[in-house]
BAFI-3210 file (N, C-alpha, C; in Angstrom, 3 decimals, decimal comma, padded with zeros to 6 digits):
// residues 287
n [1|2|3|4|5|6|7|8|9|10|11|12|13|14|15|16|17|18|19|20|21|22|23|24|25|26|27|28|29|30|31|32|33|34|35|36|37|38|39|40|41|42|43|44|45|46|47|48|49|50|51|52|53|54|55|56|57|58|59|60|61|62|63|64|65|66|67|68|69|70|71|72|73|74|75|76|77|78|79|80|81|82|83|84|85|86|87|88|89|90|91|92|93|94|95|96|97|98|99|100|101|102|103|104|105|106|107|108|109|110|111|112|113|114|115|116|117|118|119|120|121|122|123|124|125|126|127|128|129|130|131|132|133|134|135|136|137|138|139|140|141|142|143|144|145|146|147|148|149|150|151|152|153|154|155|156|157|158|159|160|161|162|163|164|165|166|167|168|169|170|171|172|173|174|175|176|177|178|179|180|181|182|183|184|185|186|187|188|189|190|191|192|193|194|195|196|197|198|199|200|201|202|203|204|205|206|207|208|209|210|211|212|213|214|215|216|217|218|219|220|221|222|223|224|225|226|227|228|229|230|231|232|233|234|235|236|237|238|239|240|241|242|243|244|245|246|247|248|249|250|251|252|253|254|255|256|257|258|259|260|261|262|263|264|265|266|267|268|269|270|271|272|273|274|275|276|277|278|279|280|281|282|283|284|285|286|287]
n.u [-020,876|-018,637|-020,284|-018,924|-016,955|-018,855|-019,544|-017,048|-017,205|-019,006|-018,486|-015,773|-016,963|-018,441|-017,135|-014,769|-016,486|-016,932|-014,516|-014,118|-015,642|-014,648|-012,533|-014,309|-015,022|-012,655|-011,672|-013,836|-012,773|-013,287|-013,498|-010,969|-011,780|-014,005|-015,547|-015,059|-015,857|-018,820|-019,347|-018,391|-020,002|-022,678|-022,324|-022,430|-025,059|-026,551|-025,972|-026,643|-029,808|-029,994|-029,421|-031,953|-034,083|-033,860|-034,062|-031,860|-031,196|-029,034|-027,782|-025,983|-023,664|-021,294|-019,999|-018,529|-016,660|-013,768|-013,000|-013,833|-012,269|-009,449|-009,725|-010,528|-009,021|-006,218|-006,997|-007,441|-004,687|-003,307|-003,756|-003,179|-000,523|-000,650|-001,289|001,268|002,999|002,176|002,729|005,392|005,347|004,948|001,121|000,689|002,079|002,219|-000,054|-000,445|001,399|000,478|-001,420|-000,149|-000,869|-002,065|-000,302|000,431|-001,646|-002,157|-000,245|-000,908|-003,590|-002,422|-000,385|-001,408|-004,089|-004,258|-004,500|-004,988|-004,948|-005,218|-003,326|-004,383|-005,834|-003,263|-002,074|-004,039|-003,825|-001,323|-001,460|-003,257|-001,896|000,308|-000,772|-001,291|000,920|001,786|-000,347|001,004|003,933|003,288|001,778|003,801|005,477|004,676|004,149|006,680|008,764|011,618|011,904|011,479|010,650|009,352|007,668|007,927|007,014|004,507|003,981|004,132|001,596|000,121|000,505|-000,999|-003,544|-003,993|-003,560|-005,856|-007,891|-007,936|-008,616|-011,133|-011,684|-011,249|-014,165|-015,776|-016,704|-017,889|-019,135|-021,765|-022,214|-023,021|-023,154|-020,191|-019,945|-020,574|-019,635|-017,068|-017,127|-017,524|-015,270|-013,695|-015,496|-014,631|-011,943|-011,741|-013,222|-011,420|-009,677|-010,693|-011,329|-008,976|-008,335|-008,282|-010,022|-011,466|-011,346|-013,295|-015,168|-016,270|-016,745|-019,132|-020,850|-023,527|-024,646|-022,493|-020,396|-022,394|-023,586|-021,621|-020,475|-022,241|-022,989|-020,577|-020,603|-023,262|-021,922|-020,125|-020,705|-022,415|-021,010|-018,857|-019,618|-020,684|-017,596|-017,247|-019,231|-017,741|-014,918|-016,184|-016,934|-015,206|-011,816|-009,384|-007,148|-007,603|-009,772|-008,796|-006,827|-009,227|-010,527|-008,500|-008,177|-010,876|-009,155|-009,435|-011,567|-012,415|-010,053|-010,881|-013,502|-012,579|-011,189|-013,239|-015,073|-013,496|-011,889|-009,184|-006,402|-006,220|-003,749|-001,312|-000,914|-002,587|-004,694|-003,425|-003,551|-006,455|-007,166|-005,759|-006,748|-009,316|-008,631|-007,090|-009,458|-010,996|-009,372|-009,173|-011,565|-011,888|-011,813]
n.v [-018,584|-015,653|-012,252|-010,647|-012,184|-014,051|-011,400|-011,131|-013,471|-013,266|-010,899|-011,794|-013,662|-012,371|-010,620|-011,726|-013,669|-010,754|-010,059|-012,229|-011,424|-008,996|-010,716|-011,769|-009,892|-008,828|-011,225|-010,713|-008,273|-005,795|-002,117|-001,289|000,953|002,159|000,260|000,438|002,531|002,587|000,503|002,071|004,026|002,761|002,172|004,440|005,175|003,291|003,733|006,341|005,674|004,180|006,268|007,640|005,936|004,943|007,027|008,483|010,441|013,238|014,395|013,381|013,928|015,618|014,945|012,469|013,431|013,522|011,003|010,024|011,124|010,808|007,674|008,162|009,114|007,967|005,499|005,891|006,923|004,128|002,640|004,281|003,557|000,900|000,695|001,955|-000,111|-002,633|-001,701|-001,990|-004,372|-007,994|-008,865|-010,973|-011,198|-008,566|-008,385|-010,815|-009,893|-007,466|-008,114|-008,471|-006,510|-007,177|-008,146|-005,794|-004,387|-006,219|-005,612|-002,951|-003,231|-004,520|-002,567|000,191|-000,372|-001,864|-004,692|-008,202|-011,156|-014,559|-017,592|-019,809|-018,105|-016,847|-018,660|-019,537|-016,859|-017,228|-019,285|-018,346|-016,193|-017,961|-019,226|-016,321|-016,421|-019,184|-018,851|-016,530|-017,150|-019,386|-018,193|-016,130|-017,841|-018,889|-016,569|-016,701|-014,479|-013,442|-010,690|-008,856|-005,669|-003,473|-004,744|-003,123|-000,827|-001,906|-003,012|-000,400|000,399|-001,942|-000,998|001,354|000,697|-000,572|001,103|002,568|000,696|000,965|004,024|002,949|000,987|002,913|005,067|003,100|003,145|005,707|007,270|007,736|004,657|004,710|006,958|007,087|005,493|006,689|008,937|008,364|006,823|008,229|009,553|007,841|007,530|010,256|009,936|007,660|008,448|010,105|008,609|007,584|009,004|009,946|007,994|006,489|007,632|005,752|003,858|005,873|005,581|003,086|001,743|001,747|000,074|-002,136|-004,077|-005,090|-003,863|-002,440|-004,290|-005,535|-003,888|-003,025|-004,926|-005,764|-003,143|-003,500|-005,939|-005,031|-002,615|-004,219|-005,865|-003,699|-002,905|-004,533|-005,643|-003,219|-002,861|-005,900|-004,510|-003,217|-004,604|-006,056|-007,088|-005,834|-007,239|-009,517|-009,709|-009,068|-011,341|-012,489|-011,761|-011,389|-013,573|-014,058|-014,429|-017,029|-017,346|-016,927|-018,012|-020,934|-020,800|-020,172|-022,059|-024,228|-022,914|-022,013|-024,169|-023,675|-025,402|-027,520|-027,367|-029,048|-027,064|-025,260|-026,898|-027,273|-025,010|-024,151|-026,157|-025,254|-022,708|-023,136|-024,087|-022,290|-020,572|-021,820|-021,679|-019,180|-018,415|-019,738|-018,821]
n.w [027,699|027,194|026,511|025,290|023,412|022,212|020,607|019,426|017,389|015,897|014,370|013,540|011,712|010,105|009,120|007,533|005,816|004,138|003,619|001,490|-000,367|-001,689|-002,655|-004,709|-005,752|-007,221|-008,653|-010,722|-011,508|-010,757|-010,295|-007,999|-006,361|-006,196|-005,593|-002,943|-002,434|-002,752|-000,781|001,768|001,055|001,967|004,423|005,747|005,011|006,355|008,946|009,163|008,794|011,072|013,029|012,280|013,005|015,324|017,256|017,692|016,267|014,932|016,794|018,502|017,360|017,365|019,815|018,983|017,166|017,927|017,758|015,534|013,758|014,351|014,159|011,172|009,999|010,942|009,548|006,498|006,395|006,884|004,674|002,968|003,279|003,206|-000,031|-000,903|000,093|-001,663|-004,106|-004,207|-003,457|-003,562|-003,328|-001,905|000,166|001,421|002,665|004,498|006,253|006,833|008,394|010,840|012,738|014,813|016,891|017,692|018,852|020,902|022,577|022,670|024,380|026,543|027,701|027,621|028,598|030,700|030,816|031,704|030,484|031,025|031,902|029,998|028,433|026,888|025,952|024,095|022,744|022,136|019,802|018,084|016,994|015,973|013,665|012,230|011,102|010,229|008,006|007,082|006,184|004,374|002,432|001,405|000,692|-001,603|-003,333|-004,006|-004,463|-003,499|-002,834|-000,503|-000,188|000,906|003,041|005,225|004,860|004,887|007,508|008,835|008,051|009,716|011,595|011,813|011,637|013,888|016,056|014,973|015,741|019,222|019,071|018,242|020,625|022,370|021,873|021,917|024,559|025,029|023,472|020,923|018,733|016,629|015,466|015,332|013,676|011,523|011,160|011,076|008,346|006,985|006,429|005,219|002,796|001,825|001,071|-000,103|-002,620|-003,725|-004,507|-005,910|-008,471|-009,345|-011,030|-014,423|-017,515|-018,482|-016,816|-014,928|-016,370|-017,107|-014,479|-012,923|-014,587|-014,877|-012,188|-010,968|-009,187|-007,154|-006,226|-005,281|-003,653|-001,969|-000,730|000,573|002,513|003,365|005,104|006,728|008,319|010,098|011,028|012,315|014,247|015,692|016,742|018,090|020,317|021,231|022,076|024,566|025,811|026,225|026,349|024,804|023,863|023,936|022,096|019,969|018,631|018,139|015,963|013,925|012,864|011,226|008,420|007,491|006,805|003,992|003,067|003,186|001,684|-000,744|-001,447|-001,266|-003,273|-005,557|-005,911|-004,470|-003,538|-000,337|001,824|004,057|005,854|006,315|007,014|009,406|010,691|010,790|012,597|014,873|015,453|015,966|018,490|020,075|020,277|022,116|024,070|024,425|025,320|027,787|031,631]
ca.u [-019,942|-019,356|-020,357|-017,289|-016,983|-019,954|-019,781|-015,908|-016,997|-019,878|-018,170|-015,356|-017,909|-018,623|-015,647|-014,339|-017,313|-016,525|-013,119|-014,137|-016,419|-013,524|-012,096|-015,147|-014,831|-011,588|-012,015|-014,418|-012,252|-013,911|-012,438|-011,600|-012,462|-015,574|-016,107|-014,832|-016,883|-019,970|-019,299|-018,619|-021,426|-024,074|-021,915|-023,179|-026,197|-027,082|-025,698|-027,936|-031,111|-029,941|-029,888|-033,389|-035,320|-033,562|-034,731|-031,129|-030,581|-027,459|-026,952|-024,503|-022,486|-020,330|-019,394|-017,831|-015,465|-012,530|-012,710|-013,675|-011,253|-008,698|-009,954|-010,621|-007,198|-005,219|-007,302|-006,591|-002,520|-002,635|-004,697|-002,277|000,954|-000,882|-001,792|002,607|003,741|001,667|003,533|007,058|006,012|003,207|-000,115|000,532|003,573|001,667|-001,188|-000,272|002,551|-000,460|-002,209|000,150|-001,732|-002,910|000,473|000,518|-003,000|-002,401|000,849|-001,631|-003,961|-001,650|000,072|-002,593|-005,658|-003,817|-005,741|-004,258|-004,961|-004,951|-002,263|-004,734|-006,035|-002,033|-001,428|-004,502|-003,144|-000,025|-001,901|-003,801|000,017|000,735|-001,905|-000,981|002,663|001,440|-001,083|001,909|004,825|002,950|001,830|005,170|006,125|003,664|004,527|007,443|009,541|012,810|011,977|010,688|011,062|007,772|007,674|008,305|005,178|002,798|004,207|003,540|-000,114|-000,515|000,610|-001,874|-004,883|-004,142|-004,011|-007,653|-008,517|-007,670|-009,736|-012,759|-011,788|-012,081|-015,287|-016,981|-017,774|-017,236|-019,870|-022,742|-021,709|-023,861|-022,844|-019,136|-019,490|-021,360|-018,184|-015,623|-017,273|-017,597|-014,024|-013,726|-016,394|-013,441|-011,111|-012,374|-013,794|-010,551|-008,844|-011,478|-011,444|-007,299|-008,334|-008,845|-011,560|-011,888|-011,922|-014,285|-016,606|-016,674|-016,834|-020,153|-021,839|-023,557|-024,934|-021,695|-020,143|-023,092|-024,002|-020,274|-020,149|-023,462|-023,002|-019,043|-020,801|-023,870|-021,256|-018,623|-021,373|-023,048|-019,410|-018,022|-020,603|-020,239|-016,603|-016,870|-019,489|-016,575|-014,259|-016,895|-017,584|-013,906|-010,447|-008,622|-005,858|-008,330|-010,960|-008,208|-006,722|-010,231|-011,180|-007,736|-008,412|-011,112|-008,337|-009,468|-012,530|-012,251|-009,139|-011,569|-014,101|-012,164|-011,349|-014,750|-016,060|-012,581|-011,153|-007,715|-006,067|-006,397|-002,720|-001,363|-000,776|-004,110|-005,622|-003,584|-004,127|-007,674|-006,990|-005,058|-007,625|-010,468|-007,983|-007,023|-010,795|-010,951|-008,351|-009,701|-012,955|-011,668|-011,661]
ca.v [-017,864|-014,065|-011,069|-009,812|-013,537|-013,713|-010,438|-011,269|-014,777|-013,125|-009,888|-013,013|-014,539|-011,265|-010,159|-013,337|-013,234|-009,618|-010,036|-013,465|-010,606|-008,563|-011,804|-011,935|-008,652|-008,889|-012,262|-010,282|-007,350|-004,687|-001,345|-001,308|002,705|001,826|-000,669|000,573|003,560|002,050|-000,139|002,616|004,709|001,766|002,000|005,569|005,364|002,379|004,436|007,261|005,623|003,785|007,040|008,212|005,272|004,688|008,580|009,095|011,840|013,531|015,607|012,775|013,566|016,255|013,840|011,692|014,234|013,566|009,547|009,541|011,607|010,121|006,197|008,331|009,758|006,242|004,437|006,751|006,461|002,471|002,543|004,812|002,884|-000,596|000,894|002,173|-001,376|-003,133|-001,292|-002,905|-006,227|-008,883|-008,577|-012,449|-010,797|-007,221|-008,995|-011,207|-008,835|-006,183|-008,939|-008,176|-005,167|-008,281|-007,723|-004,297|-004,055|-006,844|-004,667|-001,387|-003,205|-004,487|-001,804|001,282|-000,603|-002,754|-006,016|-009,321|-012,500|-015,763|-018,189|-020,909|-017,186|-016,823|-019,967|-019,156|-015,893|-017,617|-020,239|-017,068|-015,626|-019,151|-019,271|-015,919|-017,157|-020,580|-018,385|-016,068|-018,298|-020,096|-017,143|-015,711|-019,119|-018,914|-015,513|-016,744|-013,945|-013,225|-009,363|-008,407|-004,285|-002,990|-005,211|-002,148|-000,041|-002,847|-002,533|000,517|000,047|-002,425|-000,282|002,614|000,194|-000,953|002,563|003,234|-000,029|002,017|004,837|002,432|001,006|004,756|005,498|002,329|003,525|007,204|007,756|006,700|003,437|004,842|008,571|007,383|004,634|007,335|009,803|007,665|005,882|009,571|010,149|006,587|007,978|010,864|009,463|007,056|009,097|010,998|007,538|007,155|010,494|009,606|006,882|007,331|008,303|004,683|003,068|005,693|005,269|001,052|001,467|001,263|-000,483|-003,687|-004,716|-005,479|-003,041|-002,111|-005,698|-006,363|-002,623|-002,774|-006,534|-005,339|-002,518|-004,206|-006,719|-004,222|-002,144|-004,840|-006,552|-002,945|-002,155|-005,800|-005,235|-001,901|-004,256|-006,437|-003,043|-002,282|-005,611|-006,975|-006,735|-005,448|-008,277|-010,873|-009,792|-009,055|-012,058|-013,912|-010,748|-011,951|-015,114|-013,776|-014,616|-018,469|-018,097|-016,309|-019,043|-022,118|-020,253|-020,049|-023,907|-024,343|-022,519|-021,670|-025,155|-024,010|-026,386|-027,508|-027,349|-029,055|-025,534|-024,916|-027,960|-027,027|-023,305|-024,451|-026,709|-024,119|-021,558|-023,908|-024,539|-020,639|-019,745|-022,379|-021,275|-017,730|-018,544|-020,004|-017,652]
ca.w [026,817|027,755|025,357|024,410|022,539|021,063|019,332|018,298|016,680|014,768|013,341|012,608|010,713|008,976|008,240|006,984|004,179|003,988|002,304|000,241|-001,085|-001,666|-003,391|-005,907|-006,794|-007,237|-009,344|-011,540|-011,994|-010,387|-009,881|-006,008|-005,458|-006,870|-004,444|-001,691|-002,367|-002,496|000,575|002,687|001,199|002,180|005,893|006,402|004,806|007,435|010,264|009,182|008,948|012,354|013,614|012,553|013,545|017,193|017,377|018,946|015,431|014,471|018,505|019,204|016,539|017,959|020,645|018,560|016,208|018,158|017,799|014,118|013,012|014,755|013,202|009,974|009,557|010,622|008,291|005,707|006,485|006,809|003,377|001,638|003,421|002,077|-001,484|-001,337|-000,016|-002,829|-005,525|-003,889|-002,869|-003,788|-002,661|-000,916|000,928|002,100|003,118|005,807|007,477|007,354|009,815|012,768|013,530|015,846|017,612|018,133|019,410|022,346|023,395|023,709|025,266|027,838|028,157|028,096|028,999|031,789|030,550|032,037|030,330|031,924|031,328|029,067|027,665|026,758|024,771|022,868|021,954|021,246|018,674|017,047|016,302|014,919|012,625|011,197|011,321|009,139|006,791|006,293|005,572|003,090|001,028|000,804|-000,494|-002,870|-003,781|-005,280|-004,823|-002,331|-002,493|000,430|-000,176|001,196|003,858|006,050|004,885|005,541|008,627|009,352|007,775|010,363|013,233|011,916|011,903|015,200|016,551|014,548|016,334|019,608|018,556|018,791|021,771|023,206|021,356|022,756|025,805|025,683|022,832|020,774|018,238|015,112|014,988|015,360|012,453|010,573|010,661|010,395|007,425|005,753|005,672|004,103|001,576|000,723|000,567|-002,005|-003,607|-003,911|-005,141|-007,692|-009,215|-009,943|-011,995|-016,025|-017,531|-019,287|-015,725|-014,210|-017,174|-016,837|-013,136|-012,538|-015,424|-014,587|-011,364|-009,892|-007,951|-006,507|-005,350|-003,939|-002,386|-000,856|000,396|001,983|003,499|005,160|006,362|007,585|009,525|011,175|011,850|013,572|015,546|016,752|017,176|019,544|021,489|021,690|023,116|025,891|026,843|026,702|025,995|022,996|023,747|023,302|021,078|018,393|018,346|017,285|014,933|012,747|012,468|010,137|007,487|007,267|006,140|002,702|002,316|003,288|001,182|-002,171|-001,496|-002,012|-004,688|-006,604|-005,921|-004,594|-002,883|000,811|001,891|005,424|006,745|006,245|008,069|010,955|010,933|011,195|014,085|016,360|015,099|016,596|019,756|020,070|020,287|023,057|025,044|024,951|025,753|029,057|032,157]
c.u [-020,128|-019,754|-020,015|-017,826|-017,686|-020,213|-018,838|-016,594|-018,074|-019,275|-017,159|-015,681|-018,019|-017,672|-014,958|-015,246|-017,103|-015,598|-013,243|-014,658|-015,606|-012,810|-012,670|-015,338|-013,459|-011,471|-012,709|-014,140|-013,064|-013,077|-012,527|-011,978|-013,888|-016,364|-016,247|-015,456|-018,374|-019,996|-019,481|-019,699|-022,599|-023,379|-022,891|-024,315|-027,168|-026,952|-026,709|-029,278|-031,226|-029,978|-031,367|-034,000|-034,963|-034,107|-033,652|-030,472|-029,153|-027,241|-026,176|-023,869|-021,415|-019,124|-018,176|-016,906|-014,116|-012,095|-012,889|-012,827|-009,887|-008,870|-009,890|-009,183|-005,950|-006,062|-006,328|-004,898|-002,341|-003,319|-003,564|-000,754|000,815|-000,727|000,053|003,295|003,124|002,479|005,282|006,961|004,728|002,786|-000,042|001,514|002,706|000,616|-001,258|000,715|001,400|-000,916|-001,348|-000,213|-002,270|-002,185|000,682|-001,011|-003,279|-001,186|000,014|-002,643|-003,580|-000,999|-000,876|-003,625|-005,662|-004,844|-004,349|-004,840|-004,292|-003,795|-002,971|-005,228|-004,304|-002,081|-002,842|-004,372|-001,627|-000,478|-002,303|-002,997|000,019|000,200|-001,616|000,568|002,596|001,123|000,793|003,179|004,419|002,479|002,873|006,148|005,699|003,966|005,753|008,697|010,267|012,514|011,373|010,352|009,105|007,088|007,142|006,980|003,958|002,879|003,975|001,983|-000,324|-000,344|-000,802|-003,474|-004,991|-004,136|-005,476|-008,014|-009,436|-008,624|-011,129|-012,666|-012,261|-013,636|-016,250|-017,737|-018,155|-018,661|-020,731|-021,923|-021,902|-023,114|-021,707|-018,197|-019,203|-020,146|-017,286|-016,196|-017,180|-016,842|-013,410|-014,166|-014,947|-012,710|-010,979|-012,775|-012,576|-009,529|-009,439|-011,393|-010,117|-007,404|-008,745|-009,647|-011,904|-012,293|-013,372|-015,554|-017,549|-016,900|-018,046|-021,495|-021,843|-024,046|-023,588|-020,985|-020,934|-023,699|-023,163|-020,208|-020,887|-023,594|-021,870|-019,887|-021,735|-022,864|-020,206|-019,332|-021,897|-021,580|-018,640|-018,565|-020,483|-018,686|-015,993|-018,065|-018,406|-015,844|-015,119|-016,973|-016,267|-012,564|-009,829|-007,515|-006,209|-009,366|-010,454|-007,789|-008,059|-010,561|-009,980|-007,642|-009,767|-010,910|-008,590|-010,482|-012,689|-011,099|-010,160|-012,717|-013,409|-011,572|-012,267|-015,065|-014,785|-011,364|-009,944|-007,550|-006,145|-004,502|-002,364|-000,843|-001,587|-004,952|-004,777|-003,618|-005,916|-007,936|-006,750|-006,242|-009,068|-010,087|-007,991|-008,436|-011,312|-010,929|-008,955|-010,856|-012,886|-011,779|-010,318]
c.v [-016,353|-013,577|-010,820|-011,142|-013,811|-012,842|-010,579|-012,580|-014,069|-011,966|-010,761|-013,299|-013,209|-010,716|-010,771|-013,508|-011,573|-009,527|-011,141|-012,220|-010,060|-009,510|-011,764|-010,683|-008,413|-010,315|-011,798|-008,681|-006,049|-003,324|-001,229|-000,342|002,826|001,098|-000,707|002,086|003,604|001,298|001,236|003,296|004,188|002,094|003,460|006,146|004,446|002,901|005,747|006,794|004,792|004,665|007,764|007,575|005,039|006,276|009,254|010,754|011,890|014,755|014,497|012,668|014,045|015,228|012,977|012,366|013,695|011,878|009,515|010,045|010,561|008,477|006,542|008,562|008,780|005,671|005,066|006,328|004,933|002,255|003,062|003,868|001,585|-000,502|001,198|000,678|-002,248|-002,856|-001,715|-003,889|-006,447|-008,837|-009,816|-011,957|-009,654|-007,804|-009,290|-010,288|-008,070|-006,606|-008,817|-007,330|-005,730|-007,708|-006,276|-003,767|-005,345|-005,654|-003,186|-001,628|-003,362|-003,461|-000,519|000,817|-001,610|-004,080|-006,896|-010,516|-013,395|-016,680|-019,107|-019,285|-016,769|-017,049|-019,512|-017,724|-016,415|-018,298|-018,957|-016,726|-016,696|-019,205|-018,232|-016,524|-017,658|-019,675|-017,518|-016,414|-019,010|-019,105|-015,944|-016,409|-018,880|-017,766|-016,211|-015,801|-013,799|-011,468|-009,320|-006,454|-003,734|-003,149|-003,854|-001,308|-000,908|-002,725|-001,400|001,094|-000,582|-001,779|001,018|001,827|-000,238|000,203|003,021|002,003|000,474|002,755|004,273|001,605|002,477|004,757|004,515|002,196|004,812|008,087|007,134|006,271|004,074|006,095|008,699|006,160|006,012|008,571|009,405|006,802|007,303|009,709|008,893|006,986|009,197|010,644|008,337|007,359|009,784|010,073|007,354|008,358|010,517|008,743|007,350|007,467|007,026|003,719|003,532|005,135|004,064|000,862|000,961|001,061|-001,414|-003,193|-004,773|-004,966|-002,849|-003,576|-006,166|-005,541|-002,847|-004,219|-006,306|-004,489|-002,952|-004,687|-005,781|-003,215|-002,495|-005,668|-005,368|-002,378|-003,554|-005,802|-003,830|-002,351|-004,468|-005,477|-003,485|-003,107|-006,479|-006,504|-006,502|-006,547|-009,628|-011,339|-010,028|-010,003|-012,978|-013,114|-011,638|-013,060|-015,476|-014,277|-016,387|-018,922|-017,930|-017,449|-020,475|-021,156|-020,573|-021,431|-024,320|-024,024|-021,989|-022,920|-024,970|-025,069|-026,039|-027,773|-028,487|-027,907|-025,188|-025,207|-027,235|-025,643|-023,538|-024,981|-025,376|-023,036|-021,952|-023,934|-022,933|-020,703|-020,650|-021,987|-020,024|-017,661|-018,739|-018,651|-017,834]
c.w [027,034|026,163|024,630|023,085|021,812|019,909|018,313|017,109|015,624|013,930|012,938|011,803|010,036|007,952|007,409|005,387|003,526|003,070|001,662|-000,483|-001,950|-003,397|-005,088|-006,365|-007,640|-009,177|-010,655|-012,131|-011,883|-010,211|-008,677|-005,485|-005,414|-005,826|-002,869|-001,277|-002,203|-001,586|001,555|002,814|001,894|003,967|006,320|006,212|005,848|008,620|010,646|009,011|010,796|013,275|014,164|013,306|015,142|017,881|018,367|017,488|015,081|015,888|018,553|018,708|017,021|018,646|020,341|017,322|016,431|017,647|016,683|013,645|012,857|013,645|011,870|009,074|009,531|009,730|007,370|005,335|006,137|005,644|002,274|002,091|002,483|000,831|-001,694|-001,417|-001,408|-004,197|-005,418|-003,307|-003,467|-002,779|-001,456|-000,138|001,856|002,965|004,371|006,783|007,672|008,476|010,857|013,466|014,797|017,345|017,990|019,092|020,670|023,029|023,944|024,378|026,359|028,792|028,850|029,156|030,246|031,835|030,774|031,516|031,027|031,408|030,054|028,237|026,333|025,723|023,841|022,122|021,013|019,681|017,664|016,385|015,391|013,631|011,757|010,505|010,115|007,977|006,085|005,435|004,550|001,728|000,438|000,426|-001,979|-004,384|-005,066|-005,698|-002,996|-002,155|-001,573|000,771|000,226|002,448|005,102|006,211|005,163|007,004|009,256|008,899|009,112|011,516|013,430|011,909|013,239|016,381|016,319|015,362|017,904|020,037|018,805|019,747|022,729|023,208|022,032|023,287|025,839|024,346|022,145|019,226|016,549|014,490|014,653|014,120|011,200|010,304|010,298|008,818|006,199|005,453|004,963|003,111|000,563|000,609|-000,735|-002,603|-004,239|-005,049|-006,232|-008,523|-010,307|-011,040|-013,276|-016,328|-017,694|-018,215|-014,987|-014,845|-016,474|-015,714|-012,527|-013,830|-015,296|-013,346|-010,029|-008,982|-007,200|-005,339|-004,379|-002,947|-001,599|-000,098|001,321|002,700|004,511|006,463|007,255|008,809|010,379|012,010|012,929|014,496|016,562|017,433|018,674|020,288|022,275|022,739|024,211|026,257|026,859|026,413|024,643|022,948|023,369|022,679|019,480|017,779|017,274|015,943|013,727|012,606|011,848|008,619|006,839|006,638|004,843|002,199|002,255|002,034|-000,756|-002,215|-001,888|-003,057|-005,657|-006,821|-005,862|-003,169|-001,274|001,285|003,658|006,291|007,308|007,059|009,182|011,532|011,546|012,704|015,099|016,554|016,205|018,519|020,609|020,631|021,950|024,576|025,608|025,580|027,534|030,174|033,635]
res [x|x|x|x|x|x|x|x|x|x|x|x|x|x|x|x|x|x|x|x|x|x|x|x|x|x|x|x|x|x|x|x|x|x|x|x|x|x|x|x|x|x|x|x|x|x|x|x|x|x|x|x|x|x|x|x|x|x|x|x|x|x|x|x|x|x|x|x|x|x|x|x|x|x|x|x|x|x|x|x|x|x|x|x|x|x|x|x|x|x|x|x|x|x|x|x|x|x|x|x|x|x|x|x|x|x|x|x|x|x|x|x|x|x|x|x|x|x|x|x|x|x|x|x|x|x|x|x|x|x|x|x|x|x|x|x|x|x|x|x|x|x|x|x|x|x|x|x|x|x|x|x|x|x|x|x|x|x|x|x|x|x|x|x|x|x|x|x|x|x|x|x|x|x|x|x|x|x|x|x|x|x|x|x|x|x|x|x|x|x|x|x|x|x|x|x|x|x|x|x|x|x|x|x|x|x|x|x|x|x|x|x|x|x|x|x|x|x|x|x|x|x|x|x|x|x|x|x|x|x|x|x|x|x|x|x|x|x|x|x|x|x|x|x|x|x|x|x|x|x|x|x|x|x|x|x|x|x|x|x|x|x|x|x|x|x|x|x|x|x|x|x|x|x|x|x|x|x|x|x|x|x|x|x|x|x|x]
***
């Protein structure tokens, strides 16, 4: 099994518990600036002690200005486009359209990064699509509603994450992994911080009393720093056309997940999202 593969299936696996996390904060009514403030904080507080002890410091930060910004500034945009579409469509509607960022990020690898997948590599890109396809179709059943007005800004969320994707394709090779979490996770830090500040006083008060923000933030951020450092692995050691595919298919395990422990139902979408998902990973694996 190459590299690349290995690193996608485990930041998969991370990511995947990452947003159940998400879920259970969510579930327990957390405030999300809160959370997503303390996640990122734990990201660049891990990046900075990953700095000290590898004894590579803060000289390779420079280096990496141009690439965090860049990832810092599309996040940012596909964060504030998501947080606009949300307020004109359901969250089960924004959600999955956000996931084609999949599609936009095989087209720049093909295109920019002149990456050729194989024909059985193909069809498991095709199945990956399917799978969001299935997930999405069923939770804009679910939804319940014919509006689709928003549609558009998730859309262009998902184009600006797949551009910051991009960004750490560049950075991969071109600089060091830690210094270029450790910036881009800072302007995460202000920007949430900027989102939390907006909020009332009565939320920031309640925000962090209890245990629980701090337990969900600092569990998203382990997982999100050890998942993107595995991810720009992935970059250097493979293709952006066929790492992304396995990265969004992520999305199955937080649904198999809340089957489990929130008893929603197992659907036949589901089962065969799973299947293709299993098949997909197959396919790609092939050479």
């Amino acid at each position: 099994m190459p590299d690349w593969l290995i690193y996608s299936l485990i930041a998969t696996l991370f990511y995947g518990i990452m947003n159940f996390i998400y879920k259970v904060a969510a579930e327990q009514k957390l405030v999300n600036s809160a959370v997503i403030l303390t996640a990122a904080g734990t990201v660049v507080l891990c990046s900075s002690i990953t700095l000290v002890i590898t004894g590579t410091g803060f000289r390779a930060l420079m280096p990496a200005v141009p690439f965090a910004l860049s990832n810092g500034t599309l996040f940012a945009m596909a964060a504030l486009s998501k947080f606009a579409a949300l307020k004109l469509a359901p969250a089960s509607v924004v959600f999955p359209v956000n996931k084609s960022n999949v599609l936009f990020v095989i087209i720049i690898g093909l295109v920019f990064f002149s990456e050729s997948p194989t024909n059985y590599q193909w069809l498991g890109i095709v199945f990956s699509l399917a799978v969001l396809l299935l997930i999405s179709s069923e939770q804009i059943k679910l939804s319940g509603s014919n509006i689709l007005s928003g549609v558009g800004l998730a859309l262009v969320a998902a184009l600006c994450t797949s551009l910051s994707m991009t960004a750490g394709k560049l950075a991969s090779t071109r600089v060091d992994k830690n210094s270029y979490i450790l910036l881009s996770y800072s302007i995460v830090v202000v920007v949430s911080l900027v989102a939390f500040l907006r909020k009332t006083q009565g939320e920031k008060k309640s925000a962090f009393k209890g245990y629980g923000v701090f337990l969900t933030g600092g569990f998203i951020g382990l997982l999100n720093y050890f998942g993107y450092k595995l991810v720009l692995s992935a970059f250097a050691a493979g293709s952006m056309s066929l790492v992304q595919p396995i990265l969004a298919m992520s999305i199955l395990i937080p649904i198999s997940l809340s089957i489990i422990i929130y008893r929603e139902k197992l659907t036949i979408i589901r089962i065969i999202a799973i299947g293709l998902t299993l098949a997909s990973i197959l396919l790609i694996k092939s050479h």
